[in-house]
C-alpha positions in Angstrom: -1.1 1.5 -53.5 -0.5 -1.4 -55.4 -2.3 -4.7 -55.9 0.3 -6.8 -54.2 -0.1 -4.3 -51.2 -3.7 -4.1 -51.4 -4.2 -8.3 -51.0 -1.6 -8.1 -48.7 -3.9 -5.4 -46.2 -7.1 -7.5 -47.6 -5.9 -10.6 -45.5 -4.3 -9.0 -42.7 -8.3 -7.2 -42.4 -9.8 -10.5 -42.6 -7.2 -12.9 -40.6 -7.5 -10.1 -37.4 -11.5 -8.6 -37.1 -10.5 -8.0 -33.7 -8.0 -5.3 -34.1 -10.5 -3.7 -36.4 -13.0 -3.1 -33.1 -10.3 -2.0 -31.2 -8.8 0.2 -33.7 -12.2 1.7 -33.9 -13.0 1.9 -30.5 -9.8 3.6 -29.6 -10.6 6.2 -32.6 -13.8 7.4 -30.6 -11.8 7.0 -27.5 -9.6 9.5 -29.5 -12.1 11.8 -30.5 -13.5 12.5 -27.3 -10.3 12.7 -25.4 -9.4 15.5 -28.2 -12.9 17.7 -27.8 -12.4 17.4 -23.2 -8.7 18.7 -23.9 -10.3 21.7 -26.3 -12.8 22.4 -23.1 -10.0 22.0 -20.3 -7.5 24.0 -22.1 -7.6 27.5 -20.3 -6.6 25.4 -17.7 -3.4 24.3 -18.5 -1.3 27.5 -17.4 -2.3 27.2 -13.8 -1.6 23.1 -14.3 2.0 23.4 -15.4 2.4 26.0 -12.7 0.7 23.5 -9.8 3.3 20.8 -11.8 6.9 23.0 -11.8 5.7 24.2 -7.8 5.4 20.6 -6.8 8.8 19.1 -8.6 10.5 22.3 -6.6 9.0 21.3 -3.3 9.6 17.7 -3.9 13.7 18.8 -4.7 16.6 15.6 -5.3 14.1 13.7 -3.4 12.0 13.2 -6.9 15.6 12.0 -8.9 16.4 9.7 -5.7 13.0 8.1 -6.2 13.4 7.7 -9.6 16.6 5.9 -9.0 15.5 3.7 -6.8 12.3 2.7 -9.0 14.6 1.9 -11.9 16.7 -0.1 -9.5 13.0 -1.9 -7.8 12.2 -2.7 -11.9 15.5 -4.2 -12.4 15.9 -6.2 -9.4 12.3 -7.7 -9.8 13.0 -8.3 -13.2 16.1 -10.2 -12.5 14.8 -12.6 -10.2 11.9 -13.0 -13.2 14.5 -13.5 -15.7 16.4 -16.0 -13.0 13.0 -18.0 -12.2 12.1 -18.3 -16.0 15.5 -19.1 -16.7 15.2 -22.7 -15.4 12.8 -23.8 -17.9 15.1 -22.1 -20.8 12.7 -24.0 -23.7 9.3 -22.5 -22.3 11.1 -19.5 -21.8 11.7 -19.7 -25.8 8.2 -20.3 -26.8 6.8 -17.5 -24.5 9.2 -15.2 -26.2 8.4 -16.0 -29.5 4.2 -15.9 -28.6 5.4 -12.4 -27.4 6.8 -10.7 -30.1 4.9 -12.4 -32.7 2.9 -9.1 -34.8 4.5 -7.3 -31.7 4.2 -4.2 -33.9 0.5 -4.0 -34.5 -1.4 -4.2 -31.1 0.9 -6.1 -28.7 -1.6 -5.8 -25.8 -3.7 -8.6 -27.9 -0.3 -10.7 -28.0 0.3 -10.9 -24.5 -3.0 -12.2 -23.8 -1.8 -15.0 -26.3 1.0 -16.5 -24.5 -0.9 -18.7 -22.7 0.1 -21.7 -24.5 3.5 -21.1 -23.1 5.1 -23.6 -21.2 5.8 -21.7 -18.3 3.6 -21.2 -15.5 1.2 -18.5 -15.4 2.7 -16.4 -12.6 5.8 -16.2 -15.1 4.3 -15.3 -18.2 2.5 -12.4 -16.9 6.1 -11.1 -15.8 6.3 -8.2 -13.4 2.5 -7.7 -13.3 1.6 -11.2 -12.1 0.8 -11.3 -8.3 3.9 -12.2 -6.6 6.4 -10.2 -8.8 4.0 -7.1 -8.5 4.4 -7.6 -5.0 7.5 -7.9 -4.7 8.3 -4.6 -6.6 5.8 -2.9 -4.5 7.7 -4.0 -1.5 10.8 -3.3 -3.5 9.5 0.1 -4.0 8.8 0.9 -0.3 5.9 2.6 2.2 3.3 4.1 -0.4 3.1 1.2 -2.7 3.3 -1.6 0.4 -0.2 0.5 1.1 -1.3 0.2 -2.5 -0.5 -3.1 -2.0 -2.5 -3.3 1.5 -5.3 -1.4 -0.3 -5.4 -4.1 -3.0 -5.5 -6.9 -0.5 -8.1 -5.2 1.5 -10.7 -4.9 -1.3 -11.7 -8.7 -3.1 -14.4 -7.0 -4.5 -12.1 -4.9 -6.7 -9.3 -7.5 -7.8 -8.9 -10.6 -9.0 -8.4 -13.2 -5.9 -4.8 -14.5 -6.9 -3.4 -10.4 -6.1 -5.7 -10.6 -3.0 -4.4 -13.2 -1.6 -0.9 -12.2 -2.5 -0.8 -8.8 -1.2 -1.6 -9.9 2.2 1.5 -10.4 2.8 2.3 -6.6 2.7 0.5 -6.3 6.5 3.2 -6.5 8.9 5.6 -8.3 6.5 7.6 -5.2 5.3 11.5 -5.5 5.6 12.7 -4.5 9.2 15.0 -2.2 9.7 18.1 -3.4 11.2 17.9 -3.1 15.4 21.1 -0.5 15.7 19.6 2.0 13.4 16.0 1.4 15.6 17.9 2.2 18.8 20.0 5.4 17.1 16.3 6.9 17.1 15.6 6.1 20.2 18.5 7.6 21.5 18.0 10.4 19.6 14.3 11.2 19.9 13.7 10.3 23.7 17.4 12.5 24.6 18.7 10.1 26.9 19.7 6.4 26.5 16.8 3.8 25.7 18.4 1.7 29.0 17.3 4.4 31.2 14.1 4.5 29.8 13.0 0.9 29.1 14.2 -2.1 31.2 14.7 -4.0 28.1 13.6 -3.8 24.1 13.7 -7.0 21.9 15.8 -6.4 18.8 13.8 -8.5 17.1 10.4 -6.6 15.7 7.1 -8.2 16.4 5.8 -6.1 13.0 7.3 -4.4 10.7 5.1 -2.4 8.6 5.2 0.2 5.5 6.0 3.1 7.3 6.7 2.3 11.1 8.3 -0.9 13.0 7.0 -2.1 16.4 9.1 -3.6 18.8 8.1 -5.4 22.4 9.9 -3.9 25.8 9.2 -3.4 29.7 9.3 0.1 31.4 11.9 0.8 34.1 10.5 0.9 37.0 6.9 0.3 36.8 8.1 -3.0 34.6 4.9 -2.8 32.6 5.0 -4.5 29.2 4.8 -2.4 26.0 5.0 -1.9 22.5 7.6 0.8 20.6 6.2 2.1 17.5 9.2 4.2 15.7 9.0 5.7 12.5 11.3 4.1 9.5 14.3 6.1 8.7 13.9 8.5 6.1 10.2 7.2 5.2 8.9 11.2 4.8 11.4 11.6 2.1 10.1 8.6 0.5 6.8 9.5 1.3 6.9 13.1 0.1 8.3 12.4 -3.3 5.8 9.0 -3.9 2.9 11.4 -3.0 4.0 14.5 -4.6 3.9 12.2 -7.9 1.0 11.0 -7.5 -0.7 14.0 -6.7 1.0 15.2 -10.1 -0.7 12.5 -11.7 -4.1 13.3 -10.2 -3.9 17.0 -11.4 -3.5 15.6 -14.9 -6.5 13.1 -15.1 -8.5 16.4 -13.2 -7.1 18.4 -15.8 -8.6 15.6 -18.6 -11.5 14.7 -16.7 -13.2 17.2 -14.7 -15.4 14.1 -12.9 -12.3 13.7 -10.4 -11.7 17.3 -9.4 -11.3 16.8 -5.8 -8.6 13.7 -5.9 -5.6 16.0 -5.8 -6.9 18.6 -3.2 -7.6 15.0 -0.8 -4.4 13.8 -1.7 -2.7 17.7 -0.5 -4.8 18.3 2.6 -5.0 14.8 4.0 -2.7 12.0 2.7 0.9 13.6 3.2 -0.3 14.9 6.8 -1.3 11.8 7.6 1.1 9.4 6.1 4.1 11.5 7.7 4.3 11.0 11.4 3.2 8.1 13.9 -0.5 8.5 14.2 -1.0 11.0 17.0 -1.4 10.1 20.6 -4.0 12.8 20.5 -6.0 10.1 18.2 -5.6 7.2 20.9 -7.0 8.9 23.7 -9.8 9.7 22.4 -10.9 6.3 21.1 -10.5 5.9 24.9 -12.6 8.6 26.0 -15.4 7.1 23.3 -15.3 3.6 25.0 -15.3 5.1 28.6 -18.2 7.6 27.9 -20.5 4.8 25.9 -19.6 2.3 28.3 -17.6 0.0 26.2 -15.1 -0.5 27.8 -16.0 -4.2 28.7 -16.4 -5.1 25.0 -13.6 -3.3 23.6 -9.8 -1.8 24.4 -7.5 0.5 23.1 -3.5 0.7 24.0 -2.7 3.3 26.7 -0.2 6.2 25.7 2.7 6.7 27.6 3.9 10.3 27.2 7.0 9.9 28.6 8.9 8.3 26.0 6.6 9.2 22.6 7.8 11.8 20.2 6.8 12.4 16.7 8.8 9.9 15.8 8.1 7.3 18.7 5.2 5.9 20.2 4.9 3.8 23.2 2.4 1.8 24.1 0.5 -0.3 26.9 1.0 -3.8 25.5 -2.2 -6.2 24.2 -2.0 -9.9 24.3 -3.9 -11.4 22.0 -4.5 -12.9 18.1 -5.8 -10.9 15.1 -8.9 -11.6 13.9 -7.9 -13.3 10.9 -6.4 -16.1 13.1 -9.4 -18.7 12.8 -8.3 -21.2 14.3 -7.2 -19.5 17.8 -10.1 -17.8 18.0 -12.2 -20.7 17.4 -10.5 -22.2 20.3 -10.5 -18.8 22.7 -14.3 -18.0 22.2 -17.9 -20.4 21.5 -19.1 -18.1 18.9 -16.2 -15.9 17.0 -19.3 -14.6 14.7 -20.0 -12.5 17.6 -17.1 -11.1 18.4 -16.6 -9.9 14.8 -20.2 -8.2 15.1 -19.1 -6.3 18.5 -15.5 -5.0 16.8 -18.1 -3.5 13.7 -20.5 -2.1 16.3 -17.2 -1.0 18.4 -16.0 0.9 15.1 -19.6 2.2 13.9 -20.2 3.7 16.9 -16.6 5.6 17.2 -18.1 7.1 13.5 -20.8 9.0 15.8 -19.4 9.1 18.8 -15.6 9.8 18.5 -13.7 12.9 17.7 -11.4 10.8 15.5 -12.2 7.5 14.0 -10.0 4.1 13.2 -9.6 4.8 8.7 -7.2 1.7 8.9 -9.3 -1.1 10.1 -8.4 -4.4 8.7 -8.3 -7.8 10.6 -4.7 -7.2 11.3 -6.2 -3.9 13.8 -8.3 -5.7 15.0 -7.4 -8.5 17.9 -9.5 -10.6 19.9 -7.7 -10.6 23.3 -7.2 -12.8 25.9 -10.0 -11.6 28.8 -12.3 -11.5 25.3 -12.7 -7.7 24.4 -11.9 -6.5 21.2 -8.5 -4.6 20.9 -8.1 -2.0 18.6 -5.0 -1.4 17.1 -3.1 1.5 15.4 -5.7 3.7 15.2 
């Protein structure tokens, strides 16, 4: 090595003690990932084997998804590229923060584009709040519940991805009406006009993996709810899981801490994430209430058999407001703080008491209705 090289490595050392700590840091980081894969490596037969068995199962439904996540990436990163656009100077200077020593440690770049002119949602791109949520939405059922997990855990995030991925409860593209009513039609084997007297086209929620829609029985003219099953979500929902159960074999395969992710994500997630959550469930939160006498505190929807499948659910109807409508509730009840204690008592219980208990409670589950009880909601 030269002299002219040597001054030249000299001052990049002293000009960036930074990248020294985190060169050596990721050299131990290194070292011990090396001697885990040494340990782990008998293993690695029956991974590859648990890898090529899950990529058949998961068939042109794995390339489909991977299409669609190129297209999600692209689509979010247009409207990024449209939005920085309109400051084109800013967009400039964040560029040239960007790529400046973009060879040695970018990470430590990004984090120095803050001077930008551009707002902060921009310059972190697709992985500040709203454009992550938009490609989660973008990307369909299993990330709009990443992104529902994300929102339902402030002790875990940062508040600005919080408060930006509530809007992935109930706020998921609908599906359009006709295609609604062709699975009708097709599930309940007879047309949905001699079934229901009417069903709004319009969805009171649409959701990750199901869409609910308001309509009146024939006959009995009692008001429900019609929960159906998005088209095609098990393919979506097979392929998204299947990858990630793949990835969870390979950090169990490099760290044997998390040995039981992928055989939770096999025996419960996919069963659970494909169908409408059973009837079966319902009626027994319903026995629960009726048994411990809580039925004057708290409700659940009534089931009507009739007209449910596997892919439809119909419902008895609740009128009400979700808890995390403050203001209405202020005005409906003197003291909201108690009715929020009775819907955790409610649910506690139901973990004692119940042959199956509500795993998706959130404030959007949870309604205070009009006589005051507590209604509990896609349980």
């Amino acid at each position: 090595m030269t002299t002219t090289h040597v001054s030249s490595w000299s001052r990049k050392l002293y000009y960036h003690p930074r990248r020294m700590i985190v060169f050596s840091q990721y050299s131990q980081a290194q070292d011990l990932f090396t001697s885990r894969l040494q340990d782990r490596i008998q293993d690695l037969p029956r991974l590859v084997e648990d890898i090529v068995q899950t990529s058949i199962s998961t068939g042109p439904r794995g390339a489909l998804r991977l299409v669609q996540g190129v297209q999600a990436v692209v689509g979010v990163g247009s409207e990024w590229l449209a939005d920085s656009s309109q400051n084109p100077l800013a967009l400039y200077e964040w560029f040239l923060l960007f790529i400046q020593d973009i060879n040695a440690f970018p990470l430590l770049q990004w984090t120095n584009t803050s001077s930008a002119g551009l707002p902060s949602d921009l310059q972190l791109g697709l992985i500040s709040p709203i454009y992550l949520r938009k490609l989660f939405e973008r990307l369909g059922a299993t990330y709009v519940k990443l992104g529902q997990f994300i929102a339902s855990a402030p002790t875990l995030f940062p508040p600005q991805y919080v408060e930006e991925f509530q809007k992935c409860f109930d706020r998921a593209p609908p599906v359009p009406f006709e295609e609604i009513k062709a699975i009708l039609n097709q599930e309940l084997k007879r047309p949905i006009d001699s079934v229901y007297e009417y069903v709004d086209p319009t969805p009171l929620a649409s959701a990750s993996i199901a869409q609910v829609h308001a309509a009146r029985l024939k006959g009995s003219q009692e008001d429900v709810v019609i929960k159906v099953l998005k088209p095609g979500i098990e393919d979506v929902l097979v392929a998204d899981l299947n990858f990630v159960y793949v990835v969870a074999r390979i950090v169990e395969f490099l760290n044997p801490e998390f040995s039981r992710t992928s055989l939770i994500l096999k025996n419960q997630c996919l069963k659970k994430l494909t169908s409408v959550r059973r009837p079966a469930n319902i009626e027994a939160f319903r026995r629960y209430l009726d048994t411990t006498g809580l039925t004057l505190e708290a409700k659940a929807p009534k089931v009507y058999y009739h007209c449910s499948t596997k892919q439809v659910l119909t419902m008895e109807r609740l009128y009400g407001v979700p808890l995390t409508d403050l203001d209405s509730i202020n005005s409906m009840v003197p003291s909201p703080e108690i009715s929020l204690i009775t819907a955790l008592n409610v649910w506690f219980g139901s973990l004692l008491a119940c042959e199956s208990f509500h795993a998706d409670v959130h404030a959007g589950n949870l309604w205070l209705l009009r006589d005051g009880r507590i209604g509990f909601l896609d349980l």
